[in-house]
Backbone as numpy.savetxt, mean C-alpha at the origin, in Angstrom:
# Nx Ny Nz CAx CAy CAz Cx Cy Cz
12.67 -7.37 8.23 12.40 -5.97 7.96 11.80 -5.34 9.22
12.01 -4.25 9.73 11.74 -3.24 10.69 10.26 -2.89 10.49
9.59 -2.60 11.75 8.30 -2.50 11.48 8.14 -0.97 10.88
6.98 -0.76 9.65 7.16 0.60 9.59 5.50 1.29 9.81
5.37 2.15 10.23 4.28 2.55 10.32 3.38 3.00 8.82
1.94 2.44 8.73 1.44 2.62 7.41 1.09 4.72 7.27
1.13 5.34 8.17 0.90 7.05 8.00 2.36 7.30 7.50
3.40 6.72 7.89 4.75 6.65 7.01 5.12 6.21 5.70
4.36 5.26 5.34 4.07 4.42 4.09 3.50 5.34 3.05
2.34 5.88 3.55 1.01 6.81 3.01 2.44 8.51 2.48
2.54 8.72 3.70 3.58 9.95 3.41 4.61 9.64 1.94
5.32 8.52 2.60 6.62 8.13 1.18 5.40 7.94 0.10
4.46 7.57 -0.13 3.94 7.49 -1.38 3.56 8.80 -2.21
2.63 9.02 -1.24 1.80 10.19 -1.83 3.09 11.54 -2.27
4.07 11.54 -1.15 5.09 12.76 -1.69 5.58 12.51 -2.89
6.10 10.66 -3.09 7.17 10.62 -4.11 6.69 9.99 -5.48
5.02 10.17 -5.28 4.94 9.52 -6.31 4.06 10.54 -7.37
4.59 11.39 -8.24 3.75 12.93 -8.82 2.37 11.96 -9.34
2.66 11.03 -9.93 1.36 10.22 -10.65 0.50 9.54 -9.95
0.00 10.13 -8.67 -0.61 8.84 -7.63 -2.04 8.31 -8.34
-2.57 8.65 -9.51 -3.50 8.38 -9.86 -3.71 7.87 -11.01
-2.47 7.29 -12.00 -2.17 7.41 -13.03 -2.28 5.68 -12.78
-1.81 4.89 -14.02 -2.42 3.45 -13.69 -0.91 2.85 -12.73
-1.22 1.81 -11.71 -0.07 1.25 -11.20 0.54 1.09 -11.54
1.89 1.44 -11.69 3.19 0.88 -12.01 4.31 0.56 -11.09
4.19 -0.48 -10.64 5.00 -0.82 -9.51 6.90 -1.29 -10.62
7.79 -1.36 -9.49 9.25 -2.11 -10.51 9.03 -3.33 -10.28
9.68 -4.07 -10.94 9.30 -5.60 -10.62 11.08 -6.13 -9.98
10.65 -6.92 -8.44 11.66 -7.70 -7.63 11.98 -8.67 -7.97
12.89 -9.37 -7.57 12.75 -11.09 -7.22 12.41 -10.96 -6.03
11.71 -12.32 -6.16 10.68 -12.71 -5.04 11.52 -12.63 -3.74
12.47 -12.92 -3.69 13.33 -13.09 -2.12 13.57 -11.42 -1.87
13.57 -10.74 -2.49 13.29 -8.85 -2.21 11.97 -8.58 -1.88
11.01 -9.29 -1.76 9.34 -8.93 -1.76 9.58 -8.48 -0.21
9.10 -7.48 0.69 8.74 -7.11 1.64 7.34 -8.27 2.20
7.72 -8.55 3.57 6.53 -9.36 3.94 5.39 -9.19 3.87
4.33 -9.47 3.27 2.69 -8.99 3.36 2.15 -9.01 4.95
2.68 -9.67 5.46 1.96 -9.67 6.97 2.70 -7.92 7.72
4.18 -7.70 7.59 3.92 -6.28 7.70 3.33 -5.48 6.88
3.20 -5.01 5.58 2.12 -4.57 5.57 0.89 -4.25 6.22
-0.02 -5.68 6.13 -1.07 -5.52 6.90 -1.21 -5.61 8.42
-0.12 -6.00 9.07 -0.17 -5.24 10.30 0.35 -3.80 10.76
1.02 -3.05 9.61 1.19 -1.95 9.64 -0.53 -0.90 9.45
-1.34 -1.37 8.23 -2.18 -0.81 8.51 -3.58 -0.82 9.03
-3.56 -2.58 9.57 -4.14 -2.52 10.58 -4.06 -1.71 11.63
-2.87 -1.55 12.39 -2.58 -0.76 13.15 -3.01 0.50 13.21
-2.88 1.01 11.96 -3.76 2.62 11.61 -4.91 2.44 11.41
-5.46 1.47 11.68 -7.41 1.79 11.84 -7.79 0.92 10.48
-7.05 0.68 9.78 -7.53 0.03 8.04 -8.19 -1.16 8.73
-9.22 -1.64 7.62 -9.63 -2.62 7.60 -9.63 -3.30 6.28
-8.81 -4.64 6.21 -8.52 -5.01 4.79 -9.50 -6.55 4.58
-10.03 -5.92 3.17 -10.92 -6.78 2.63 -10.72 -7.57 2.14
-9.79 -6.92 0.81 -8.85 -8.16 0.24 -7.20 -7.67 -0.10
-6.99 -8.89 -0.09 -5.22 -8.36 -0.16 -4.89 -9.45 -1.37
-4.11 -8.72 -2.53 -3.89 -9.36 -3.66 -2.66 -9.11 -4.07
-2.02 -9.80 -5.22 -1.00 -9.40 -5.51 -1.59 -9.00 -7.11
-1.31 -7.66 -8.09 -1.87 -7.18 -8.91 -0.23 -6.52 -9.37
0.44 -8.09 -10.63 1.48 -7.27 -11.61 2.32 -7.19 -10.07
3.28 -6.29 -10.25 4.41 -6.23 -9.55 4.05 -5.18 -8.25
2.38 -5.59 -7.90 2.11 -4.43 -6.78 1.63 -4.99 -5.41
1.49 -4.88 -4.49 0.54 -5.36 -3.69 -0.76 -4.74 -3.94
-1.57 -5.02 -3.43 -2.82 -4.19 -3.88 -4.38 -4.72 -2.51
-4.12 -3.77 -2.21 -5.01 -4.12 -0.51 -6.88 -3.22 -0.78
-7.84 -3.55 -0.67 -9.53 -3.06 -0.75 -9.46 -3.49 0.75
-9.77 -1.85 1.22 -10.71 -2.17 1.87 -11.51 -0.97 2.91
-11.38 -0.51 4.30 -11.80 0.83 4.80 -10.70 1.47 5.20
-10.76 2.22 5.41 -9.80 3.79 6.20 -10.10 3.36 7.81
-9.93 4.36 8.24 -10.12 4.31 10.06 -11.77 5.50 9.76
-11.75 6.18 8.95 -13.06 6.81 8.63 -14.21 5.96 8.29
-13.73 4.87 7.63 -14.91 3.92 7.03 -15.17 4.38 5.16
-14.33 5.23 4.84 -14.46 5.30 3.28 -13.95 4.04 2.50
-14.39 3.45 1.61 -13.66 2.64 0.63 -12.70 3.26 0.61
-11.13 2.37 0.39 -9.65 2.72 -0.25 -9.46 1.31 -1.02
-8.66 1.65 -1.89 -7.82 0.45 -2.80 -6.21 0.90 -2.78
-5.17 0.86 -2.73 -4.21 0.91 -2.59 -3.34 0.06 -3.10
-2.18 0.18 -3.68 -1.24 -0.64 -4.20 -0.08 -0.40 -4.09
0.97 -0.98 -3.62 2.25 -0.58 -2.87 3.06 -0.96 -3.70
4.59 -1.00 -3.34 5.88 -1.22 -4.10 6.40 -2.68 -3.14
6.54 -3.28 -3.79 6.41 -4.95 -3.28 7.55 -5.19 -2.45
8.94 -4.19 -2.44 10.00 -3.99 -1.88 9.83 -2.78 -0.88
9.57 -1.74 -1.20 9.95 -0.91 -0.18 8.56 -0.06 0.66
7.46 -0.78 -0.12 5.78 -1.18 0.55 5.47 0.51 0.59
6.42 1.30 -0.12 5.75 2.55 -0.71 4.22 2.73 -1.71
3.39 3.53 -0.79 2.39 3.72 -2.02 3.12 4.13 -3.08
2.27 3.57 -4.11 2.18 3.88 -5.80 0.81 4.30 -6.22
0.08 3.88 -6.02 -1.50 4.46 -6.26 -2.73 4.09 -5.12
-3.40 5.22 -4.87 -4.18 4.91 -4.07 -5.37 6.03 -4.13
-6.70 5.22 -4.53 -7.52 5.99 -4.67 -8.60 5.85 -3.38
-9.48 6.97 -3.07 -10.53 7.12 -1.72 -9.50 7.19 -0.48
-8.37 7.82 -0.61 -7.50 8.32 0.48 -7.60 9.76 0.63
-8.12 10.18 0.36 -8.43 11.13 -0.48 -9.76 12.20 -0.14
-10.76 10.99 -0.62 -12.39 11.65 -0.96 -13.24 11.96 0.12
């Protein structure tokens, strides 16, 4: 998979997802469709994140940890196409 930038990630979510606050609902893959977790988190490493913990939560990724501001974020992506689905203190 192509590296993608996480302010690109953040964009595809937050535009396409009307419910960004509503409970996660990620689709569920087979595992050989899962997008790599290491891009991910070197995608938002790259943007300043600092990840605390990185989990897998149901059919989501689901990353705690800071912003490049230093606010708490929790975030949970689409396990294929590593689109946000919910993400709260992106925000606050």
């Amino acid at each position: 998979m192509k590296k993608i930038g996480f302010s690109l990630l953040l964009a595809m979510g937050l535009l396409g997802s009307q419910a960004a606050f509503a409970a996660a609902d990620c689709k569920s893959y087979p595992k050989e469709e899962w997008a790599s977790e290491d891009t991910l988190k070197e995608a938002m490493e790259a943007e300043g994140y600092t990840i605390k913990k990185f989990k897998i939560d149901g059919n989501c990724y689901e990353i705690y940890g800071r912003s490049k501001e230093g606010k708490k974020v929790e975030i949970y992506f689409d396990m294929k196409t590593l689109a946000i689905v919910k993400a709260i203190g992106l925000k606050d």
